[in-house]
C-alpha positions in Angstrom: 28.2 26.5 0.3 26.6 29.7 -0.6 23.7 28.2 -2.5 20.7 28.7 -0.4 19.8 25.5 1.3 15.7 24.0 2.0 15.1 22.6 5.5 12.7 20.6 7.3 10.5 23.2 7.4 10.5 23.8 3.9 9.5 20.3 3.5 6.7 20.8 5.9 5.2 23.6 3.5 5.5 21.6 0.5 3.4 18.6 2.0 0.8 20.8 3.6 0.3 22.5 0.7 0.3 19.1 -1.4 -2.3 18.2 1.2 0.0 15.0 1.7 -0.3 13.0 5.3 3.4 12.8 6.8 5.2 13.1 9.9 8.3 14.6 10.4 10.5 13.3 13.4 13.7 14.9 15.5 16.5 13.2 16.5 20.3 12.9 16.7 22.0 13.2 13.4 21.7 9.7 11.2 23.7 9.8 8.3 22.9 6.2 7.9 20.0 3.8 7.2 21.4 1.5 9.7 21.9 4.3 12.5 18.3 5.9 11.6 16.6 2.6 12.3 18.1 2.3 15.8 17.5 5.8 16.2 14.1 5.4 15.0 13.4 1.9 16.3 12.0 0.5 13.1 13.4 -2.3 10.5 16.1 -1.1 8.3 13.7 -2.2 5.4 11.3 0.6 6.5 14.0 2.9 5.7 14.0 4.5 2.4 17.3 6.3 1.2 17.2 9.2 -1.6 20.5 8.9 -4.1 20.7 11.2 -6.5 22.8 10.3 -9.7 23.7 12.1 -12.5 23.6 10.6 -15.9 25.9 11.2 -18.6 23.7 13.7 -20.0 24.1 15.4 -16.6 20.6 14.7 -16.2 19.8 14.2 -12.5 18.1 11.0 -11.5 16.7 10.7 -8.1 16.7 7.1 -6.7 14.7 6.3 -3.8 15.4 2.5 -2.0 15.0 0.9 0.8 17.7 1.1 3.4 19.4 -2.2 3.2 19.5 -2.6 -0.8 22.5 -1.3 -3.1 21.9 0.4 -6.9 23.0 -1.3 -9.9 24.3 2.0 -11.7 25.0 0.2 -14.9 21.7 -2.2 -15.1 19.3 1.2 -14.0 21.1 3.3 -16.8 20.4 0.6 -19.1 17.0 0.6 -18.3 16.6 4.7 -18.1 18.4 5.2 -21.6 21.5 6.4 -20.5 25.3 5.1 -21.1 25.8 5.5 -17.3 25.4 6.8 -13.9 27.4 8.3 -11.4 26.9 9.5 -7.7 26.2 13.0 -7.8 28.6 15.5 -5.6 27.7 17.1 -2.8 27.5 20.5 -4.5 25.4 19.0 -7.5 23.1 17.5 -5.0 22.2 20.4 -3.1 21.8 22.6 -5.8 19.7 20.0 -8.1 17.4 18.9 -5.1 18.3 22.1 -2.2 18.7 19.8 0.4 22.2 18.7 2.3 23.3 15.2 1.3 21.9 12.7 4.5 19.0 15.0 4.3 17.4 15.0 1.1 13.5 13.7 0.8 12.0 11.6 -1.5 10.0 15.4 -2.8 9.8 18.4 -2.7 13.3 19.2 -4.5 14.6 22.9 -5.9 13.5 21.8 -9.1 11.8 18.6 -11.1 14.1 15.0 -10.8 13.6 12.3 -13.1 12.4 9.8 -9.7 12.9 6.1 -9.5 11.5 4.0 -6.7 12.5 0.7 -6.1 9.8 -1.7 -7.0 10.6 -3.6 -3.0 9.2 0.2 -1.2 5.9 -1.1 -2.6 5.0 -3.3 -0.2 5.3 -0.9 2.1 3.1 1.5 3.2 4.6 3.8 4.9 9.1 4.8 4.7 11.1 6.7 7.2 13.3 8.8 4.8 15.4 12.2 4.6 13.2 14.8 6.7 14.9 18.0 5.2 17.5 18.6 7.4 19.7 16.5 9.2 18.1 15.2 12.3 15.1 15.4 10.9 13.1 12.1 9.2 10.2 12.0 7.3 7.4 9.3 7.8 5.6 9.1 4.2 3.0 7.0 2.0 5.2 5.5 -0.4 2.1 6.2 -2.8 2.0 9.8 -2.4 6.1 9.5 -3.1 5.3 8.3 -6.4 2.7 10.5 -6.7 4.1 14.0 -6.0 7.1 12.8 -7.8 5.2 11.4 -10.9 7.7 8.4 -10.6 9.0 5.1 -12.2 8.6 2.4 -10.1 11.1 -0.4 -10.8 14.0 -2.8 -9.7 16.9 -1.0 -9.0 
């Protein structure tokens, strides 16, 4: 792809400079929830996933859940104003949010994405999520995801 991709390290600047507590953890490749909590050694629940849809607007929408739950594209577009959603492509997802597809974070994207976080992340205080690149995972307050993100938090 000759868009110019962001990396874990680019992530790493972006919190620091957010002044954002995280951890950023190297491992194997996991290009699932299931595999990154064996990899990780933590419950799948703690395992957030960032899907990015586009709307039929084309307007990107950023939906971070946990690791064991599914979307409901046509009850979220509902609820977001749209007609309906669809999985974006690779190509759209790294040049709306810079990052490879299995490695995208809950923040620090190319550009601003309209951000939903499933209402269940909530009770959680920490997530293991996307770290930048693959291999890489980030350990995040689910607070300073909806924070840096200025997201909607709701059932998804």
């Amino acid at each position: 792809m000759s868009i110019e991709e962001l990396t874990a390290n680019d992530l790493a600047e972006f919190l620091k400079r957010a002044g954002v507590n995280y951890e950023i953890l190297y491992h194997g490749e996991t290009y699932s929830a299931e595999k990154a909590s064996k990899v990780l050694n933590v419950d799948i629940k703690s395992v957030a996933k960032s899907v990015l849809f586009m709307s039929d607007t084309e307007t990107p929408v950023l939906v971070v859940l946990r690791g064991d739950k599914r979307v409901s594209q046509n009850r979220l577009a509902k609820e977001l104003g749209f007609k309906k959603l669809r999985l974006a492509t690779e190509e759209e997802v790294v040049k709306t949010t810079g990052y490879r597809p299995g490695a995208v974070p809950p923040v620090a994207h190319k550009s601003k994405i309209l951000t939903v976080v499933d209402r269940d992340l909530n009770e959680l205080e920490y997530v293991f999520c996307g770290g930048g690149s693959v291999g890489a995972t980030l350990k995040i307050r689910v607070s300073d995801i909806i924070k840096l993100q200025d997201a909607k938090v709701m059932d998804v």
